[in-house]
C-alpha angles and dihedrals in degrees: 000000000000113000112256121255109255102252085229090072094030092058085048096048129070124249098257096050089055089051092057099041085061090049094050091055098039085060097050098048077053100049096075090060102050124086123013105264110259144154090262101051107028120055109199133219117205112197103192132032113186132118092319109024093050091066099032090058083040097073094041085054085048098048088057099264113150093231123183107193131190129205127174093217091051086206105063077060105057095093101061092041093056072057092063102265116141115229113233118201092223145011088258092049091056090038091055091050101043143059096211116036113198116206121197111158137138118264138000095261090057085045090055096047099049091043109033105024104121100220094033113012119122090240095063093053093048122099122234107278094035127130134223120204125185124196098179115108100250144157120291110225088053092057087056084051090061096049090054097048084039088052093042090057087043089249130112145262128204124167105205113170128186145237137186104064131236088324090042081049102042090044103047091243110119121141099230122197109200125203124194142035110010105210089050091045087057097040079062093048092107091060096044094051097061089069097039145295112329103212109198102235099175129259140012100301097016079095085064093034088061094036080056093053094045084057094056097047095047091042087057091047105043081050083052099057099034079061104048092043075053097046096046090041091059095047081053102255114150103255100215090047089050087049091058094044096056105036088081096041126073093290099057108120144182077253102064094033083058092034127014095095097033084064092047090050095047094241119154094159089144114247077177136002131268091206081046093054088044093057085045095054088051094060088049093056102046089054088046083051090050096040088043093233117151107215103175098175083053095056095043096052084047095058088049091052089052083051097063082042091053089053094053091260096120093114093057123100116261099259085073080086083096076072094070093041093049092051091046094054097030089239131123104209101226130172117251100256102218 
């Protein structure tokens, strides 16, 4: 339903201004439900293009999409645009060129800034009936916020945040928890499925509420496994062999499917950041603090994660967790060589 025009400005304008002000808006809250989405009829904009965003943007250029991207660091960008994609110098560069803007950036505050800024900003550049869609895990109430700025211009908000890390990312298999209209959520289902599986959570900001969730289920379970490849290295297992033994059984995990090896092998290349999952866990904390929830293994996984932070491993991918276990037992987890 379009917002109504103040009776302030309606009293000020003619007749035939305000006509055409309704039927402005009644086409773009129609244009989302027109033609199937396709390369030929929908030009893309990607904002971010780091670990995640790189390979998500990827898929969409090799499916045929016309994709303009923009990256502050260009050169976390070249790849995609040997691929075809144009470079544009701002959001609202990307946003004036495109139907459906992605956002995949680093922290609320960047998601802010490339969508809401006034003067650069991707929503000022969209045309009434676009969509933005972030990706980033961010908090929820901004992504309301977003709705609400998206509905008052006559476009469209999803928050769509993702699971499944650098591998979930390179492979189109991320698990995507979209927040927001429905039917919009489902007209966008062909460019989602190209990165992975959309799952319908609610409203605008349910899509960060799950992603939330998801955080604190995966933070509880990598501190699981760093303990227990600490606990069996100390009995005198071999690590690599337990690992094995119990990826099959009742404890086997997306996480030590993603990262068992990578431990053993002493690999912190980041599928995703550790600064990343700390400003997730935060999130997460301050919405325990206003639902008045008490998640203690949450809180506890979050100040080890500062720990790596506070010994310059922010930059690391999240299984370096291992690190602060390590220091607090003086071990180094290493596989039997036979």
């Amino acid at each position: 339903m379009p917002l109504p025009l103040p009776p302030l400005l309606r009293r000020s304008l003619s007749p035939s201004v305000v006509s055409s002000f309704f039927l402005r808006r009644s086409m773009a809250s129609s244009a989302i439900s027109s033609d199937p989405i396709t390369p030929s009829n929908t030009k893309i904009g990607w904002i971010g293009t780091g670990v995640m965003g790189r390979s998500m943007c990827g898929h969409l250029i090799k499916a045929g999409y016309t994709v303009t991207v923009f990256n502050r660091t260009i050169s976390k960008a070249q790849t995609l645009i040997d691929m075809g994609a144009k470079l544009a110098d701002s959001p609202n560069s990307v946003a004036a060129q495109s139907d459906v803007v992605f956002t995949i950036v680093g922290y609320p505050s960047d998601v802010r800034h490339v969508l809401l800024d006034p003067k650069s900003g991707a929503l000022s550049g969209l045309s009434q009936g676009g969509v933005l869609v972030d990706m980033t895990t961010s908090e929820p109430s901004l992504a309301e916020e977003i709705a609400k700025a998206a509905s008052f211009k006559n476009c469209f908000s999803i928050d769509a945040p993702v699971s499944g890390g650098d591998l979930g990312a390179k492979n189109a298999k991320l698990s995507i928890f979209a927040g927001g209209d429905e039917t919009t959520v489902k007209r966008l289902d062909p460019l989602f499925s190209l990165m992975g599986r959309v799952n319908f959570m609610g409203t605008s900001g349910k899509g960060q509420f799950a992603k939330l969730a998801n955080q604190i289920t995966i933070a509880s379970t990598m501190l699981g496994l760093v303990e227990g490849l600490i606990y069996a290295h100390k009995a005198g297992l071999d690590v690599k062999k337990f690992l094995q033994a119990i990826s099959t059984g009742a404890a086997g995990s997306k996480s030590i499917d993603l990262y068992g090896d990578r431990i053993l092998n002493r690999d912190f290349e980041p599928g995703f950041y550790v600064n990343h999952f700390v400003k997730d866990l935060g999130i997460c904390l301050n919405e325990c603090q206003r639902m008045g929830l008490a998640l203690p293994g949450l809180a506890l996984a979050q100040q080890l994660y500062l720990s790596l932070k506070a010994h310059g491993e922010g930059d690391l991918g999240t299984q370096a967790l291992i690190l602060a276990l390590e220091r607090l037992n003086n071990v180094s987890v290493q596989p039997i060589v036979s």
